[in-house]
C-alpha positions as CSV (number, residue, x, y, z in Angstrom):
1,X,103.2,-27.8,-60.8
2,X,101.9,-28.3,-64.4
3,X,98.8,-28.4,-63.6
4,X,98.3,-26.5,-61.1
5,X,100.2,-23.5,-62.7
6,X,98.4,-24.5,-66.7
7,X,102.0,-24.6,-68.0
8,X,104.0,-27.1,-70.2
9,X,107.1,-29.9,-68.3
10,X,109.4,-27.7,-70.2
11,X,108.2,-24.6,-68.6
12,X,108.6,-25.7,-64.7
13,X,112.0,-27.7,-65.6
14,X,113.3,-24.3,-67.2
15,X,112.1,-22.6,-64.0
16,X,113.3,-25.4,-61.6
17,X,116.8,-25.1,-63.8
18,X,117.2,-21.0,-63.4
19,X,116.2,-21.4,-59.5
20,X,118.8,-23.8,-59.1
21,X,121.5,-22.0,-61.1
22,X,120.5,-19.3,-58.3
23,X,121.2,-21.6,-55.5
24,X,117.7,-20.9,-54.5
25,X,116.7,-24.7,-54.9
26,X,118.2,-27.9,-54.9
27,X,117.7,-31.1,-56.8
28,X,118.1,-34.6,-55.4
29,X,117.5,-37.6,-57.5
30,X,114.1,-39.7,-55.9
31,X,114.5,-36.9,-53.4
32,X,112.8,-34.2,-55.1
33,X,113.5,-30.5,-55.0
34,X,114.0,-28.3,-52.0
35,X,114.0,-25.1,-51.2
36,X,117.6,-23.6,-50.0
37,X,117.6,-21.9,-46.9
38,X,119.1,-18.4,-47.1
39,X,122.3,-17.9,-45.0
40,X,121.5,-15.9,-41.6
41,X,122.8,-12.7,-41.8
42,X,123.0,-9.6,-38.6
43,X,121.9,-7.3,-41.4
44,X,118.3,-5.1,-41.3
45,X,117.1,-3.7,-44.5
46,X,114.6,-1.0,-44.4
47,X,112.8,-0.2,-47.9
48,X,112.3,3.1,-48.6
49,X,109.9,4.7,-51.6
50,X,110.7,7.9,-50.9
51,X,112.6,10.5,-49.2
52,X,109.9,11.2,-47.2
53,X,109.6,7.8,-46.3
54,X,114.0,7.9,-45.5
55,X,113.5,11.3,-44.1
56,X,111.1,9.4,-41.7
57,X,113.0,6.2,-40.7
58,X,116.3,8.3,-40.2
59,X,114.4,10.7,-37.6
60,X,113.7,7.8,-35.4
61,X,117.0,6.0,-35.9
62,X,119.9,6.4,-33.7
63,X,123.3,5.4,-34.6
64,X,125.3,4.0,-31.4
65,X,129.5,2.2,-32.1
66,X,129.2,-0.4,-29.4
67,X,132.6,-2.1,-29.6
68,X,136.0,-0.4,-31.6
69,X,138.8,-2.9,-32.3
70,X,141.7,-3.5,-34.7
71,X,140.8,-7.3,-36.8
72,X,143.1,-8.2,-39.6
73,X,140.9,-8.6,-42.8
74,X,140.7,-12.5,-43.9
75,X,139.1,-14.2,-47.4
76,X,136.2,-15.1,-45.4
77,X,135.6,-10.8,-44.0
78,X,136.9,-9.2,-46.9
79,X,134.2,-11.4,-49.1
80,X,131.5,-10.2,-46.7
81,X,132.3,-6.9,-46.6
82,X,133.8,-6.2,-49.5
83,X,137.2,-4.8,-47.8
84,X,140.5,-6.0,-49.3
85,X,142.9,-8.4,-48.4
């Protein structure tokens, strides 16, 4: 990575360091480092720039509640969603 990227050890160990501090990375010893894989998630995100472009996404979007239930919020949900305990 040194060379490759013209920058000092210090430099890609600092970088390495915040990546991991991010969980984005992880560090074995004679292993080497690996790249994290992100969690699945049922989410879609849809970037917008403008209104225009929101205006646009929401005019072919339809909104649909497929299931309606009573669940009783645990650590695991409430983390996820952000709902209390």
């Amino acid at each position: 990575l040194c060379e490759r990227f013209s920058v000092s050890r210090y430099t890609v160990r600092e970088a390495l360091r915040r990546l991991r501090d991010d969980n984005l990375v992880a560090s074995r010893p004679r292993a080497g480092t690996l790249v994290v894989p992100r969690p699945s998630t049922n989410a879609y995100a849809q970037d917008v720039m403008s209104i225009d472009d929101l205006l646009a996404f929401a005019q072919g979007a339809r909104f649909a509640i497929e299931t309606n239930a009573m669940v009783t919020v645990d650590a695991a949900l409430a983390e996820r969603t952000g709902l209390p305990l």
